[in-house]
Every structure is written in C-alpha cells, then in structure tokens.
N, C-alpha and C positions, 0 to 999 in steps of 0.2 A: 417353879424353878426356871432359871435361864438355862438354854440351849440351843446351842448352834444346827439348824434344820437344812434341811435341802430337798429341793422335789427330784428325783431320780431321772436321771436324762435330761434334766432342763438347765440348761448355762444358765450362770446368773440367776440362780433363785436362792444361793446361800445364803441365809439370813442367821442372828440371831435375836428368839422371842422367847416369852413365858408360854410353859408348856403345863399339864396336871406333875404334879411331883410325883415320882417314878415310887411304884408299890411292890410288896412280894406277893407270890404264892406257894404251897406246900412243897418244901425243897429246895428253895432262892433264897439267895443272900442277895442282900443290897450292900454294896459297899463307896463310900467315898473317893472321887479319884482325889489324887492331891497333884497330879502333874500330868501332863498330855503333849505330845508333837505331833508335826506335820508329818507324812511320808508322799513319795508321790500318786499314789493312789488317791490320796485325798486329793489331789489336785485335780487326776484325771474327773473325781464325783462331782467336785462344784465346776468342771469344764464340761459337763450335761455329759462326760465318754464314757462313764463307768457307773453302772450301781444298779439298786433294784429297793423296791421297798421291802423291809422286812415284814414276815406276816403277822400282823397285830398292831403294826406301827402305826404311829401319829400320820392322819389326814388330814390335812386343812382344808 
C-alpha cells in the first residue's frame, strides 16, 4: 500500500512510498480511512521539530 512516511527529526525526509500492507492481531481492527487533514503538528513532523518513531514501526 501507499503511504506517506517520515524519519522522525529529519526535515525533508516526507516522502510518500509502498509500504507491506498493514495487518491485525488478537483484538485489532483494521479499518479504512476514507478522509484525512493536515493539523499543525504535522507540519512541525515533516519540519524534523516534532516526533518519535513509534515502537514497532516501519525502518527503512
């Protein structure tokens, strides 16, 4: 699937790439988004000021 990534702390690394298609486990729903916006926290994450990786998440 496509999705919009970012290395945490790093300006300029927002990209968006094919990722593994996102799976469950015992007790998770997976569900569809059907809409999405900006706030400005996402601003400060792809301007390298804000974020962290979450634990389990995508490494490149």
């Amino acid at each position: 699937m496509r999705a919009l990534t970012v290395e945490p702390l790093k300006a300029g690394s927002t990209e968006v790439r094919e990722v593994p298609d996102a799976t469950t486990g015992p007790g998770e729903l997976l569900v569809e988004g059907l809409a999405l916006s900006i706030c400005g926290t996402d601003r400060e994450i792809a301007a390298g000021e804000y974020g962290w990786r979450h634990p389990g998440g995508i490494v490149s």
